[in-house]
C-alpha positions as CSV (number, residue, x, y, z in Angstrom):
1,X,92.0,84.7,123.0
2,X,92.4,82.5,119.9
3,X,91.5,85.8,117.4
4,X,93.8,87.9,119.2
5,X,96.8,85.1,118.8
6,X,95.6,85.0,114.9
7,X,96.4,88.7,114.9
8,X,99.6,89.0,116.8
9,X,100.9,86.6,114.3
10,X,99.7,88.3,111.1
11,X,100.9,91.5,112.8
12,X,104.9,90.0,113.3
13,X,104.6,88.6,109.5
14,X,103.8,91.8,108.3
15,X,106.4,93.1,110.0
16,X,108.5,90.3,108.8
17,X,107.5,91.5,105.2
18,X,108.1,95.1,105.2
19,X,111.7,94.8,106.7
20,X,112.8,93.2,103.8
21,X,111.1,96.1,101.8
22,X,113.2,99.9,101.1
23,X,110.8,101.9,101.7
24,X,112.5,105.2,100.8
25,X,112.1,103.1,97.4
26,X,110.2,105.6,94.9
27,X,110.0,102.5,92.1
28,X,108.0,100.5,95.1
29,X,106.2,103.6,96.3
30,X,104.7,103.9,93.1
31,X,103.4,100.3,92.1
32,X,102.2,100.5,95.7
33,X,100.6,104.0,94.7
34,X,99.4,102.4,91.2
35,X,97.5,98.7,92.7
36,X,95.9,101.2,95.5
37,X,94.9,103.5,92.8
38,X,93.9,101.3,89.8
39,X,91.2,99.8,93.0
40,X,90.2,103.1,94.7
41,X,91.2,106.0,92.3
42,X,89.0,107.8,89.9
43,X,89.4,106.6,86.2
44,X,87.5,109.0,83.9
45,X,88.5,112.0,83.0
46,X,88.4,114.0,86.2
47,X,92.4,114.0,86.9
48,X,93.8,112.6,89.8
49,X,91.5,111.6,92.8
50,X,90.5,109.4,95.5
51,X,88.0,109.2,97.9
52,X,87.6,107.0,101.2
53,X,86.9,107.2,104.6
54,X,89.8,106.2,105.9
55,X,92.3,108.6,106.9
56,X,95.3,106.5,106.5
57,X,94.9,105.3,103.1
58,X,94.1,109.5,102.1
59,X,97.6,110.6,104.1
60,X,99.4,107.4,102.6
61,X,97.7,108.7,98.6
62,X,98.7,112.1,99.7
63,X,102.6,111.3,100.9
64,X,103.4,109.6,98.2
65,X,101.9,111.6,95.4
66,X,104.1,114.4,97.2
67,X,107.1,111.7,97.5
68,X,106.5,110.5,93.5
69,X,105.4,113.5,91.9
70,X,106.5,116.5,93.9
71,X,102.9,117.3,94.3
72,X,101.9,120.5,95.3
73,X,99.6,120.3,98.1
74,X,98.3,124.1,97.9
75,X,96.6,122.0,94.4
76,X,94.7,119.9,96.3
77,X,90.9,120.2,96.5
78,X,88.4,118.2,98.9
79,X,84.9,117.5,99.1
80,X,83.7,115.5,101.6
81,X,80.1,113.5,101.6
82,X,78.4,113.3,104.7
83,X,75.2,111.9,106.9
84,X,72.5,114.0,107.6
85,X,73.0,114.1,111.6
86,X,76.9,115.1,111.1
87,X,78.2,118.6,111.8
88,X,79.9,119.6,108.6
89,X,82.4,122.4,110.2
90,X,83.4,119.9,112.7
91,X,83.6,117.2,110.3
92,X,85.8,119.4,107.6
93,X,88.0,120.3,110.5
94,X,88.7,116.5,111.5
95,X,89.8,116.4,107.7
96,X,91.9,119.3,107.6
97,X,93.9,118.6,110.5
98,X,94.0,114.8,109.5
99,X,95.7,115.4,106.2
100,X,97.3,118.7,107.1
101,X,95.0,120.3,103.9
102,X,94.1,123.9,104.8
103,X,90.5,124.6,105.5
104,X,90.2,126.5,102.6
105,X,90.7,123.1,100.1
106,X,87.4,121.8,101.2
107,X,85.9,123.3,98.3
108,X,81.9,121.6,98.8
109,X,79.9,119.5,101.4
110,X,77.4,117.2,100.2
111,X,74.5,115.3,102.7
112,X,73.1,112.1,101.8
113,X,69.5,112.6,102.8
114,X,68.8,109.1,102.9
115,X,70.2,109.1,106.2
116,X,67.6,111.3,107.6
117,X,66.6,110.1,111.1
118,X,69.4,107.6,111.3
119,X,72.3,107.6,114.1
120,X,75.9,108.0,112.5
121,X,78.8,105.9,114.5
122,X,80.9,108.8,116.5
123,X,84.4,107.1,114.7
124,X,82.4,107.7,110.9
125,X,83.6,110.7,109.6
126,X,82.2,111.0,106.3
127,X,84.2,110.3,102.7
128,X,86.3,112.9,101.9
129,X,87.3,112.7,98.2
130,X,90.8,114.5,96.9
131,X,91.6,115.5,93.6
132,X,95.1,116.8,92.4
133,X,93.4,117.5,88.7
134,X,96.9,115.9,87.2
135,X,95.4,113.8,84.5
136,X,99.1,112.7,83.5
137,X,99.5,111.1,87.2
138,X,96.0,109.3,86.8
139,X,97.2,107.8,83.4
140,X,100.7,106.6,84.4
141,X,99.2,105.2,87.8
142,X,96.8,102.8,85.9
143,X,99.2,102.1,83.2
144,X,101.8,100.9,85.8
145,X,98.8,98.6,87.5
146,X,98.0,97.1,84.4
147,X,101.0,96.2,82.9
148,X,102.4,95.2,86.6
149,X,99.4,92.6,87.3
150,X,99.2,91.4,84.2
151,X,103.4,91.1,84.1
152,X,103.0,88.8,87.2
153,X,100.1,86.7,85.4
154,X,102.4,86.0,82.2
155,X,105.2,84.9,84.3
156,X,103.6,83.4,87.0
């Protein structure tokens, strides 16, 4: 009972928080974009790309690459890195219709045969990795993380 107090009251702050936040904002859509990225988005020399196994934070990379950068999502490519016991059609489906990707941007599969013989959890879906191949996007992402933390740490 106490945990789920602990959480209803997180939940209202939050709530608290993003009302006082535009967020048809582009200028706040990007620096949030840029700290997600500059901790979960490919740095070398790949282009543009991100891979987790949450769905949310994929649509919510996705959206606002589209929102930012008038992405095109037809240039999107997905792989997706899954457990031995998982059923790979099934699985590239769940990500398709997740993301609304076509089937046909789930350009490879990879199994991690360490996980021979071992259950997978029926929510796990794998990690489905998404590149854009814009190199340019990558750059200013990063640059706009680097200069915005360390802006904060010289005024702060």
């Amino acid at each position: 009972m106490q945990k789920q107090t602990r959480l209803s009251e997180a939940d209202k702050q939050a709530a608290t928080i993003l009302s006082l936040i535009d967020l048809r904002d582009k200028s706040i859509l990007e620096l949030t974009l840029a700290l997600l990225y500059i901790g979960e988005g490919f740095k070398g020399n790949s282009g543009t790309g991100m891979g987790n196994s949450d769905s949310l934070i994929l649509k919510f990379f996705i959206n606002v690459l589209k929102v930012c950068y008038d992405l095109d999502t037809s240039k999107i490519s997905c792989e997706l890195h899954l457990r031995a016991d998982q059923n790979t059609e099934s699985v590239k489906k769940y990500w398709a219709e997740e993301l609304h990707l076509p089937l046909k941007s789930f350009k490879s599969i990879s199994i991690d045969k360490r996980t021979v013989g071992s259950t997978t959890y029926p929510t796990y879906h794998g990690v489905c990795v998404i590149r854009c191949g814009n190199i340019a996007i990558q750059r200013r992402l990063i640059s706009l993380a680097n200069k915005y933390c360390r802006k904060i740490l010289n005024e702060g």
